[in-house]
C-alpha positions as CSV (number, residue, x, y, z in Angstrom):
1,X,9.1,-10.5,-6.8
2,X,11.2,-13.0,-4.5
3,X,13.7,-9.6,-3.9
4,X,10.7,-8.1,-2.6
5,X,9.3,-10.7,-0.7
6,X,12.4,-11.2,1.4
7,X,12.6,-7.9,2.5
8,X,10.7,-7.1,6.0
9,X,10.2,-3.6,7.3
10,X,11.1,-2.7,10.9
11,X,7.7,-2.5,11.3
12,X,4.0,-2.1,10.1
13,X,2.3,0.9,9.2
14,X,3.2,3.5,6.2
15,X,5.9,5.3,5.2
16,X,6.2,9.0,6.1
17,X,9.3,11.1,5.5
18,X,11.2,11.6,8.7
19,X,10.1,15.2,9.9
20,X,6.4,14.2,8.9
21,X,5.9,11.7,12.1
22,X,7.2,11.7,15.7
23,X,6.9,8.2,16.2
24,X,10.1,6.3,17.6
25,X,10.3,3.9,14.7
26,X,14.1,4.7,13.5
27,X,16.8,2.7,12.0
28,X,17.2,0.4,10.3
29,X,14.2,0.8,7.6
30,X,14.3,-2.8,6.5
31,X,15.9,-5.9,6.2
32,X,17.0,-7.6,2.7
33,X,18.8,-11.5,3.2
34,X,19.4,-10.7,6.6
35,X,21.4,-7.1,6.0
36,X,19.7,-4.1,7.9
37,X,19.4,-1.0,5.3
38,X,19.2,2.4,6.9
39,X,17.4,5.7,5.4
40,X,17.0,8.5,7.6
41,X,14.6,10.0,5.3
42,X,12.1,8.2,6.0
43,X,10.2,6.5,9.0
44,X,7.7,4.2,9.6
45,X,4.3,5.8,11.2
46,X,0.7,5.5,11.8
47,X,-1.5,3.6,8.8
48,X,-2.8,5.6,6.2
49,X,-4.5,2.9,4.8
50,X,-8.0,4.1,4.2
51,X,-9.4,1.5,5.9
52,X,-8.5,3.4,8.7
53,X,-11.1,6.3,7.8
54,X,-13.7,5.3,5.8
55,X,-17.4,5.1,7.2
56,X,-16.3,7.7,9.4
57,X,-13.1,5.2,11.2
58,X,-11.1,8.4,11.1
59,X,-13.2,9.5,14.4
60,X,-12.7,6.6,16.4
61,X,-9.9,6.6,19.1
62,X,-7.8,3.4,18.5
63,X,-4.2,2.0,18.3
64,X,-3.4,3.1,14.1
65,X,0.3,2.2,14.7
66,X,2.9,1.8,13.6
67,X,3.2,-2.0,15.2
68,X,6.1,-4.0,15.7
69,X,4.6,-7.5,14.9
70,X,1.6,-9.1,13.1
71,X,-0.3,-9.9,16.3
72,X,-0.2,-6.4,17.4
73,X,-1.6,-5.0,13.7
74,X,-3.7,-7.4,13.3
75,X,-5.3,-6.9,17.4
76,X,-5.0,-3.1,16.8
77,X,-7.5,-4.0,12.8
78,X,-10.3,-6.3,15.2
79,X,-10.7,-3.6,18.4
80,X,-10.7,-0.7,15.2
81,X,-13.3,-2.8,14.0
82,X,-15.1,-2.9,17.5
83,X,-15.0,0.0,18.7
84,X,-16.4,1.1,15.3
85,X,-19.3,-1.1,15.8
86,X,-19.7,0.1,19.3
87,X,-19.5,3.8,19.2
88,X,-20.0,5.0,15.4
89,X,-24.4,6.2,15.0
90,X,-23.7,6.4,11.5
91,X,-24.3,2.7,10.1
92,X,-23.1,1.9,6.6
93,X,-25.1,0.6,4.2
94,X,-23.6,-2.4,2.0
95,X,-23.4,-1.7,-2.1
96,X,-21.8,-5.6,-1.9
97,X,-25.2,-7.1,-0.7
98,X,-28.9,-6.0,-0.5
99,X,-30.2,-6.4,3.2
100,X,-33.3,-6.4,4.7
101,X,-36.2,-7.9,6.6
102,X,-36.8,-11.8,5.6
103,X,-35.9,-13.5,3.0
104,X,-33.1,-11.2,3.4
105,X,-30.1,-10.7,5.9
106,X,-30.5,-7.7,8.0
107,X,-27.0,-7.1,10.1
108,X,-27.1,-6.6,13.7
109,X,-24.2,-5.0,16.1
110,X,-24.2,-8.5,18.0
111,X,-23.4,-10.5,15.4
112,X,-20.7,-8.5,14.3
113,X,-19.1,-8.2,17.7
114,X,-19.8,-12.1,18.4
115,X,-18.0,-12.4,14.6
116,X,-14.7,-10.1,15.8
117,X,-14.0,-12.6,18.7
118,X,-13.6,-16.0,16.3
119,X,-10.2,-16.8,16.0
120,X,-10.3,-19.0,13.1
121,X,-9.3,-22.7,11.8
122,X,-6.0,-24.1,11.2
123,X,-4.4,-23.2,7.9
124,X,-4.2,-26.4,5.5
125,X,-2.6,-26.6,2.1
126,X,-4.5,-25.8,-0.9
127,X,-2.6,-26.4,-4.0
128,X,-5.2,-29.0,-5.8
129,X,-4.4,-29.9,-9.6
130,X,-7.4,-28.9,-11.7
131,X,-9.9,-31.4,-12.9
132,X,-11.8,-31.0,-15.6
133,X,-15.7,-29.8,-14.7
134,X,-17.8,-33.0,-16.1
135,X,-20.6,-30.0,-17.5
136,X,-18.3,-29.8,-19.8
137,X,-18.5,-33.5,-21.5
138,X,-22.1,-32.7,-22.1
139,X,-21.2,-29.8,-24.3
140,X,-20.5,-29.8,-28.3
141,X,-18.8,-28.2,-31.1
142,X,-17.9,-24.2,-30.2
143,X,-19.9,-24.0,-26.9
144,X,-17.5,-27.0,-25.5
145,X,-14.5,-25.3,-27.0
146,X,-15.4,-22.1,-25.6
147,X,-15.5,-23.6,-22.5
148,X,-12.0,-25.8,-22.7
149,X,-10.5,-22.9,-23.6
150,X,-12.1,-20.3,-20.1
151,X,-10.9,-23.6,-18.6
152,X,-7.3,-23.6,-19.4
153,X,-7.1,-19.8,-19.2
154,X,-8.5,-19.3,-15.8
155,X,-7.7,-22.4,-13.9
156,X,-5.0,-24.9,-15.3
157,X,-2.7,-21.7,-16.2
158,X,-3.1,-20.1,-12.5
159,X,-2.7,-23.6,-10.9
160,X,0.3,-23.7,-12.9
161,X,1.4,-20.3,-11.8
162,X,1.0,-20.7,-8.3
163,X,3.1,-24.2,-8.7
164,X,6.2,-22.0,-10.2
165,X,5.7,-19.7,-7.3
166,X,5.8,-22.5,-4.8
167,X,9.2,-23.8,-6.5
168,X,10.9,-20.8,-7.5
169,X,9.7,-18.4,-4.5
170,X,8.3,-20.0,-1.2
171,X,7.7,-17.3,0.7
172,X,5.5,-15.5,-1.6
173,X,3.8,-19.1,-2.3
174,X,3.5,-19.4,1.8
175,X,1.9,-15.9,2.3
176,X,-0.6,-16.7,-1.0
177,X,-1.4,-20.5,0.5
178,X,-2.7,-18.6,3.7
179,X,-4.2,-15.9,2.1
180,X,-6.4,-18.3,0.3
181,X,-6.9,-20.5,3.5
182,X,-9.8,-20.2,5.1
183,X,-7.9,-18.4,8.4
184,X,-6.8,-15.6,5.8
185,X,-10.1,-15.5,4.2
186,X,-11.8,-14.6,7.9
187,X,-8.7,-11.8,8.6
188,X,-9.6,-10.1,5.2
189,X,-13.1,-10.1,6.0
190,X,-13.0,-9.3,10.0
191,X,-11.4,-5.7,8.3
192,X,-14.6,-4.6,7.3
193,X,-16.9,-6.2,9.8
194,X,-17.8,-3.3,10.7
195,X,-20.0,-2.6,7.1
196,X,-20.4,-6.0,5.8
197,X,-19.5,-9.6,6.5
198,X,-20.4,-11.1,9.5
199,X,-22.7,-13.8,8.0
200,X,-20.1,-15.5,5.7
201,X,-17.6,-14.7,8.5
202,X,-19.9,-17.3,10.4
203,X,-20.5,-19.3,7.5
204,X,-16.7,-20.3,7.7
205,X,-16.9,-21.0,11.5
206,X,-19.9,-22.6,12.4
207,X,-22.0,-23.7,9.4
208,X,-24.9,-25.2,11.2
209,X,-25.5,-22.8,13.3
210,X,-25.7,-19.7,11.5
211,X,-26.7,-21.7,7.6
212,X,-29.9,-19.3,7.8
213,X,-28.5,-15.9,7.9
214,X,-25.6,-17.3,5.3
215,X,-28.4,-18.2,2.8
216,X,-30.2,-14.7,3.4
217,X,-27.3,-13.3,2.9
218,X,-26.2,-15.1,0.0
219,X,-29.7,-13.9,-1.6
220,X,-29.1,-10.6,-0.9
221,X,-25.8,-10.9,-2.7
222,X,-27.5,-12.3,-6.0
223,X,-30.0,-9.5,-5.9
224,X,-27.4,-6.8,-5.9
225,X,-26.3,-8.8,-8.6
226,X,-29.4,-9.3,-10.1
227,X,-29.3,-5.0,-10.1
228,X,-25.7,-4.7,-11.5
229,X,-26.6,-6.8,-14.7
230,X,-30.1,-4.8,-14.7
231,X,-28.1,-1.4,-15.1
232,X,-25.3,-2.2,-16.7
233,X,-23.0,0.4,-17.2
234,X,-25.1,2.8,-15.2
235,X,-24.0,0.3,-11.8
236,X,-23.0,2.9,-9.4
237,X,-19.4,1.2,-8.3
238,X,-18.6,2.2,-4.9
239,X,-21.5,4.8,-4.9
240,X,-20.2,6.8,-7.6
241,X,-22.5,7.4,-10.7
242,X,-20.9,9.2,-14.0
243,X,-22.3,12.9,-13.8
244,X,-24.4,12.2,-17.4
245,X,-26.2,8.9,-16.3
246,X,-27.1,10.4,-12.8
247,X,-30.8,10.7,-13.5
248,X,-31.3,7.8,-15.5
249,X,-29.5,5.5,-12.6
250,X,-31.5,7.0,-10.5
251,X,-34.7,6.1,-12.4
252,X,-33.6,2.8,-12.9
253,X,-33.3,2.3,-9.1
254,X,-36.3,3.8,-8.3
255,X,-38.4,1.2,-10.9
256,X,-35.9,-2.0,-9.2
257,X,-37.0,-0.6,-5.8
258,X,-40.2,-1.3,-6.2
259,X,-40.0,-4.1,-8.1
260,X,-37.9,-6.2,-5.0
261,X,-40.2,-4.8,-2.9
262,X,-43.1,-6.4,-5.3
263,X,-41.5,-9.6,-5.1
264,X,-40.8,-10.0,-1.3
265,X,-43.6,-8.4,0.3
266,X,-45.8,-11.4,0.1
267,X,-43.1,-13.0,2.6
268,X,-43.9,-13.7,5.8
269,X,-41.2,-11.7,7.5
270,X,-40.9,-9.0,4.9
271,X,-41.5,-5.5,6.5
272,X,-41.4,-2.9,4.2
273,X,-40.2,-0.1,6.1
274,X,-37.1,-1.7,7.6
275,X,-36.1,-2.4,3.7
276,X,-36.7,1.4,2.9
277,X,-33.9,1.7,5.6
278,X,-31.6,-0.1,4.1
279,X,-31.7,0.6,1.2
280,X,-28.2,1.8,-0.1
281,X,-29.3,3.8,-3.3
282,X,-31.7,7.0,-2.3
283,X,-29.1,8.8,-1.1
């Protein structure tokens, strides 16, 4: 892992073999402790990342590389993201959250443009020893030593990780510290702002502000998991249902449907036919 995280690439974007591209990206390859390494088999080209194509990005015209720095990838990822927003009729519906009219979030193009211009807080460090959760004094016998035990598995042990990474490989501890900053968490999310994201994208920018579509988008989330846990192993990940529970996921949807719409519609902004619109799961 430290081999791998010294070594940088010429560039950004995927690797193609040589006569498969005709971009100018040549030798050397990549760099390992400061040595170029050359391979004339292979270049580096446009992103095939499908992130690049899915919810129909493949039509868009924009800059898919390959880019010589971060700045340039990460400019070429917010005006894909745009121009998606901008120019694409087909609008995707989000399997991550269930939208709609109030109490719900409903997404709008403005918001998601006004999200892709934030540039984001400064990075701080956050490598915090554990403490222990004080629910956990209140519990007894097996419940409390259930709960020591998720404890040290899931939290002391990766803070403990993460410290080994920091002493024994700083780089990869660097790129994981941003990653989990709250700048890296708004870059991973402006990637799909196009289909989901722009109210926690705001959330992390300007709390006041925005705190009413966060918490209508937060409820949306716990519904979809609210329908997850209703299904069980008939949850249609990504979309994609097994060919032998088709019809019975589909029931099940149809009977949850109606049921959210039983429990909203007594809201004051809930509108019936907008959530019939969004809904992800008649398709």
């Amino acid at each position: 892992m430290r081999r791998w995280t010294r070594v940088r690439f010429n560039g950004i974007g995927s690797l193609y073999y040589a006569e498969d591209t005709d971009t100018s990206f040549g030798e050397p390859l990549y760099f390992e402790e400061g040595n170029s390494v050359c391979n004339s088999r292979l270049k580096i080209g446009p992103s095939s990342n499908r992130e690049w194509s899915d919810e129909g990005r493949r039509e868009t015209q924009c800059d898919r590389g390959p880019w010589l720095s971060v700045l340039d990838y990460r400019r070429a990822i917010g005006n894909r993201e745009v121009t998606a927003v901008k120019t694409l009729k087909h609008k995707p519906k989000h399997l991550a959250m269930l939208c709609g009219p109030e109490p719900l979030y409903q997404p709008t193009i403005e918001k998601k443009l006004e999200a892709l211009h934030y540039e984001g807080p400064d990075v701080g460090d956050n490598l915090e020893r554990p403490t222990l959760p004080a629910e956990i004094k209140s519990l007894k016998g097996e419940e409390k030593a259930t709960a020591l035990q998720q404890y040290m598995d899931k939290k002391a042990v990766m803070i403990a990780w993460r410290s080994l990474i920091r002493d024994k490989n700083p780089a990869q501890y660097r790129a994981i510290q941003f990653q989990r900053s709250a700048s890296g968490n708004l870059l991973h999310l402006s990637r799909r702002i196009f289909e989901l994201g722009e109210a926690q994208f705001f959330f992390r920018w300007q709390v006041a502000a925005m705190e009413a579509d966060v918490e209508r988008a937060e409820l949306g989330v716990r519904e979809t998991k609210r329908i997850e846990q209703r299904l069980g192993s008939l949850w249609p990940e990504k979309g994609v249902v097994e060919h032998e529970g088709y019809d019975e996921a589909k029931s099940l949807l149809r009977d949850v449907k109606k049921e959210t719409i039983a429990r909203y519609e007594t809201h004051s902004g809930w509108d019936t036919e907008t959530f019939e619109r969004l809904w992800p799961f008649d398709e």
